[in-house]
C-alpha positions as CSV (number, residue, x, y, z in Angstrom):
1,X,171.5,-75.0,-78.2
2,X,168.0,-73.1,-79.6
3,X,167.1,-70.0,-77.8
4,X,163.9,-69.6,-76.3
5,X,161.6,-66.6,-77.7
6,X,159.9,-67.0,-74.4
7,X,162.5,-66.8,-72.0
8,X,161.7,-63.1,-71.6
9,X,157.9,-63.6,-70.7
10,X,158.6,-65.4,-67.5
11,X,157.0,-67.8,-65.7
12,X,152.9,-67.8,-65.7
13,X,151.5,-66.0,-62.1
14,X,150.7,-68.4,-59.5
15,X,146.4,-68.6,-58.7
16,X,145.6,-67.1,-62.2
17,X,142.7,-66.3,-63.5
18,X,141.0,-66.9,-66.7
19,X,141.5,-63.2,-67.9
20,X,145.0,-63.8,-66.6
21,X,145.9,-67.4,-68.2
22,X,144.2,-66.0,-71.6
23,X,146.9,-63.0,-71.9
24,X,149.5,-65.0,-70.7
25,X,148.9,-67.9,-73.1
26,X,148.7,-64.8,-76.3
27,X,152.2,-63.5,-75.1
28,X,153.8,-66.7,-75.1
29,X,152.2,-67.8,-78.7
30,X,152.9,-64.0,-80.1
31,X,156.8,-64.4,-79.9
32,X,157.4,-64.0,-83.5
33,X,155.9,-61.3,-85.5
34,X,153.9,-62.7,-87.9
35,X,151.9,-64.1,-85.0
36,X,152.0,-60.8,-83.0
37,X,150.2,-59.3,-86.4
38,X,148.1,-62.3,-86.6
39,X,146.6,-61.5,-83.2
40,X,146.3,-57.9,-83.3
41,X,143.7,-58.6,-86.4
42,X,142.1,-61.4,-84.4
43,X,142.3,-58.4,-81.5
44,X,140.8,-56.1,-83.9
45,X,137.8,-58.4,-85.6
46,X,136.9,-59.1,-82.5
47,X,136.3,-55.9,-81.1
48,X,134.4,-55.1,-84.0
49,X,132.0,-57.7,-84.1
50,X,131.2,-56.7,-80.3
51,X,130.9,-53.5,-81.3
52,X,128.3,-53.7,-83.8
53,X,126.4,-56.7,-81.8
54,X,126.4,-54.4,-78.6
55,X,125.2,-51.6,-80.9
56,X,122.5,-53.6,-83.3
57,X,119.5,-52.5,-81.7
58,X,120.6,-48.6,-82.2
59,X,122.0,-49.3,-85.8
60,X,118.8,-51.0,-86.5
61,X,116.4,-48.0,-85.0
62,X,118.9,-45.4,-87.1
63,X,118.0,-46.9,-90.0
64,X,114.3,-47.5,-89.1
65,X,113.8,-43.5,-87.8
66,X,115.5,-42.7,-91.9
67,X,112.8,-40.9,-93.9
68,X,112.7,-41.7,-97.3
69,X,109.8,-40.8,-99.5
70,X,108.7,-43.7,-101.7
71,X,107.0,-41.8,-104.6
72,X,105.9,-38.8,-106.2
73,X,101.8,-37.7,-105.2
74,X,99.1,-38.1,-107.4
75,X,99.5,-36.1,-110.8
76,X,95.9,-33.7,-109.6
77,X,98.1,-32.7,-106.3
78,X,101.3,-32.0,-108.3
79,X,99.1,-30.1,-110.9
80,X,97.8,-28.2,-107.6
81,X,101.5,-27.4,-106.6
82,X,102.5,-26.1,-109.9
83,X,99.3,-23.7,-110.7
84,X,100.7,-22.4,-107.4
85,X,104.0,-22.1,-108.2
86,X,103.3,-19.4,-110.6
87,X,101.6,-16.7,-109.0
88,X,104.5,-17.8,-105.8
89,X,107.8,-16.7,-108.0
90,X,106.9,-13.1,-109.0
91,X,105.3,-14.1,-111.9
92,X,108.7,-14.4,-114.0
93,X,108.6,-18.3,-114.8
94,X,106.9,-19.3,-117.7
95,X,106.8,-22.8,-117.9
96,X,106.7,-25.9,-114.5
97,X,106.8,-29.6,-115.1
98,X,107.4,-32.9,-112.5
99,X,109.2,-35.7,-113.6
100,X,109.1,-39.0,-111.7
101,X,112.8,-41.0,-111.5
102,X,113.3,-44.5,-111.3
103,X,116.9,-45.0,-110.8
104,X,116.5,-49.0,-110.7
105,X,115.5,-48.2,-115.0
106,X,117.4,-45.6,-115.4
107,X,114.7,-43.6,-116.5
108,X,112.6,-40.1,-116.2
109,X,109.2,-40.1,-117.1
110,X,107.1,-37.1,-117.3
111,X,104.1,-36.3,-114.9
112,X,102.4,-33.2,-115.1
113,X,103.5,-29.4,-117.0
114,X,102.3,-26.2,-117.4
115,X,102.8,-23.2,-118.9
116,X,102.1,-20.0,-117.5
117,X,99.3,-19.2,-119.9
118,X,97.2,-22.0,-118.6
119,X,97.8,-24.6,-121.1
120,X,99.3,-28.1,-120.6
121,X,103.0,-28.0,-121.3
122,X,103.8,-31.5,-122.4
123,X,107.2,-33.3,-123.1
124,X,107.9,-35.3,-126.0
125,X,109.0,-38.1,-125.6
126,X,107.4,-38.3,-122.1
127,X,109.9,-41.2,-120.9
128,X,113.2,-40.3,-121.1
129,X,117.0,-41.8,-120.0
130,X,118.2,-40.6,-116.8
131,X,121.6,-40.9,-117.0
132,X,123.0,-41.0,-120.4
133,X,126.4,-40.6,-122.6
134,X,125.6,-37.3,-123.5
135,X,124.7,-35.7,-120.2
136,X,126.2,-33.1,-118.6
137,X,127.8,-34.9,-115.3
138,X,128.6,-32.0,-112.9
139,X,124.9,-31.1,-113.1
140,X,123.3,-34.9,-112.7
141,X,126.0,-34.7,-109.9
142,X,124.4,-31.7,-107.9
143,X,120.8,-33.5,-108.3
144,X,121.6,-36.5,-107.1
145,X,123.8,-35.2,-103.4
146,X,120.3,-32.7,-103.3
147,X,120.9,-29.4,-105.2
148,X,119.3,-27.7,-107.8
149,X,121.2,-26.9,-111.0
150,X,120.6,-24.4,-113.2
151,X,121.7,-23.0,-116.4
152,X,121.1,-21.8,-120.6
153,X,118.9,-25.0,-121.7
154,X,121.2,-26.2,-124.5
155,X,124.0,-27.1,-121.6
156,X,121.8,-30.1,-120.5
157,X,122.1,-32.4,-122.9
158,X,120.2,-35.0,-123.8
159,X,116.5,-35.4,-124.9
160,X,114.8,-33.0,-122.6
161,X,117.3,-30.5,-123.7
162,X,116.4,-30.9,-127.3
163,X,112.8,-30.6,-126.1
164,X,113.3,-27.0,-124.1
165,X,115.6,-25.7,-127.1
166,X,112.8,-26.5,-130.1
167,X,110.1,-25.0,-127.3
168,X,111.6,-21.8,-126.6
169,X,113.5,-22.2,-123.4
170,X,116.6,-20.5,-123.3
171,X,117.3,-20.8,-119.4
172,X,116.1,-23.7,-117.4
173,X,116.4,-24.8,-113.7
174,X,116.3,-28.5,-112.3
175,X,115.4,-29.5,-108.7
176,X,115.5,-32.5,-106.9
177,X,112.7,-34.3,-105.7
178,X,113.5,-34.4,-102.5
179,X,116.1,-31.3,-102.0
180,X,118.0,-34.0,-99.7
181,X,121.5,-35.4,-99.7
182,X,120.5,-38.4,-97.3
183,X,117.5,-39.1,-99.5
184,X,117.2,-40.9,-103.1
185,X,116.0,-39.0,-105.6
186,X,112.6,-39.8,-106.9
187,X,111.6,-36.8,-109.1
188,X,112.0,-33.4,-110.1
189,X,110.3,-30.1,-111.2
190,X,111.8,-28.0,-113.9
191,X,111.1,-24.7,-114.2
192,X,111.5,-22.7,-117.6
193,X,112.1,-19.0,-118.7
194,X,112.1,-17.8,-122.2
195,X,114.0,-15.1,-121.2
196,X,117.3,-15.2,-119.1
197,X,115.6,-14.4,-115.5
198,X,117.6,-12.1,-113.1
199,X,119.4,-14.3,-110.6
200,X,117.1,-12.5,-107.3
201,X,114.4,-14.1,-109.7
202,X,115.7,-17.5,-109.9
203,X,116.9,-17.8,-106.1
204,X,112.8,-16.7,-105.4
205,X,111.4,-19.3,-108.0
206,X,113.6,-21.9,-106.1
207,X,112.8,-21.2,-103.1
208,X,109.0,-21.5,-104.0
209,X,109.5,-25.1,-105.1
210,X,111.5,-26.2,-101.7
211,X,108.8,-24.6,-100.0
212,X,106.2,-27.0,-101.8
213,X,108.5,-30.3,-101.4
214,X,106.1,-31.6,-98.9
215,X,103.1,-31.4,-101.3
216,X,105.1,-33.0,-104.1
217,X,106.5,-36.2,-102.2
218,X,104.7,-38.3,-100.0
């Protein structure tokens, strides 16, 4: 004679409801384990899709409220932040440029540069590959989570390092444009010294640009 894998659910309770009928018809059906798993995941899905239906509207304004600058400003207002920048770090830089990022080409192209005599400092070539074999990936990892990275110019890598080597740069310091880890890069600012700077120097030159982040991204 088969057993019954239902014997020990008992009989359904008299004037039940719907709640009541539902869970009594998943007890009787989940008497063997695969089908116990198989609703527990139907449990689960379930619950989740009410979840994020009951919370679509908040989701939806979260993603609405995110700021996320769309592009770098016009190349006279950058040229406005860096001829500020200089007399703003002690003096001690001696060369600013922006670069504009487009991630979706996978390239850097140069905006505006200076030097801290007064004339232009311009990049050659002016467009560039962001992310190449050759680059050095613990820095491109710091500027793309938001932080600046710093070091001797030849530890770069890559075309713009050539660049800052054959121009004189020995130390050379990268920020993000934005200084965000919630926000996608669009740009940066480099700042170069043909001397190693002393670090109190460096902290006050950064500090300089993140003050001016709001006149370099719109």
């Amino acid at each position: 004679m088969a057993s019954d894998h239902n014997s020990d659910i008992g009989p359904p309770p008299q004037h039940q409801g719907f709640i009541s009928a539902l869970v009594y018809k998943i007890l009787r059906y989940a008497d063997r384990p695969w089908r116990a798993a198989f609703v527990v995941i139907i449990i689960v899905l379930g619950a989740t899709g009410y979840i994020i239906y009951d919370q679509s509207t908040k989701i939806i304004e979260l993603i609405a409220s995110q700021k996320r600058p769309t592009t770098l400003r016009s190349s006279i207002e950058l040229a406005e932040v860096i001829s500020d920048i200089f007399p703003s770090s002690s003096g001690s830089v001696d060369a600013v440029a922006i670069w504009a990022v487009n991630l979706g080409s996978n390239t850097a192209q140069y905006r505006v540069g200076r030097r801290r005599d007064g004339t232009p400092w311009i990049f050659n070539p002016p467009v560039v590959q962001w992310i190449h074999p050759k680059i050095n990936t613990a820095m491109l990892a710091k500027l793309m989570r938001g932080d600046s990275a710093c070091a001797m110019a030849y530890e770069f890598d890559g075309a713009l390092s050539g660049f800052l080597v054959a121009d004189g740069i020995k130390y050379v310091c990268y920020i993000p444009e934005p200084p965000s880890n919630t926000e996608i890069i669009i740009g940066f600012v480099v700042l170069g010294w043909r001397t190693v700077p002393l670090d109190h120097l460096v902290l006050s030159a950064l500090a300089v640009v993140h003050q001016y982040t709001p006149r370099i991204v719109r």
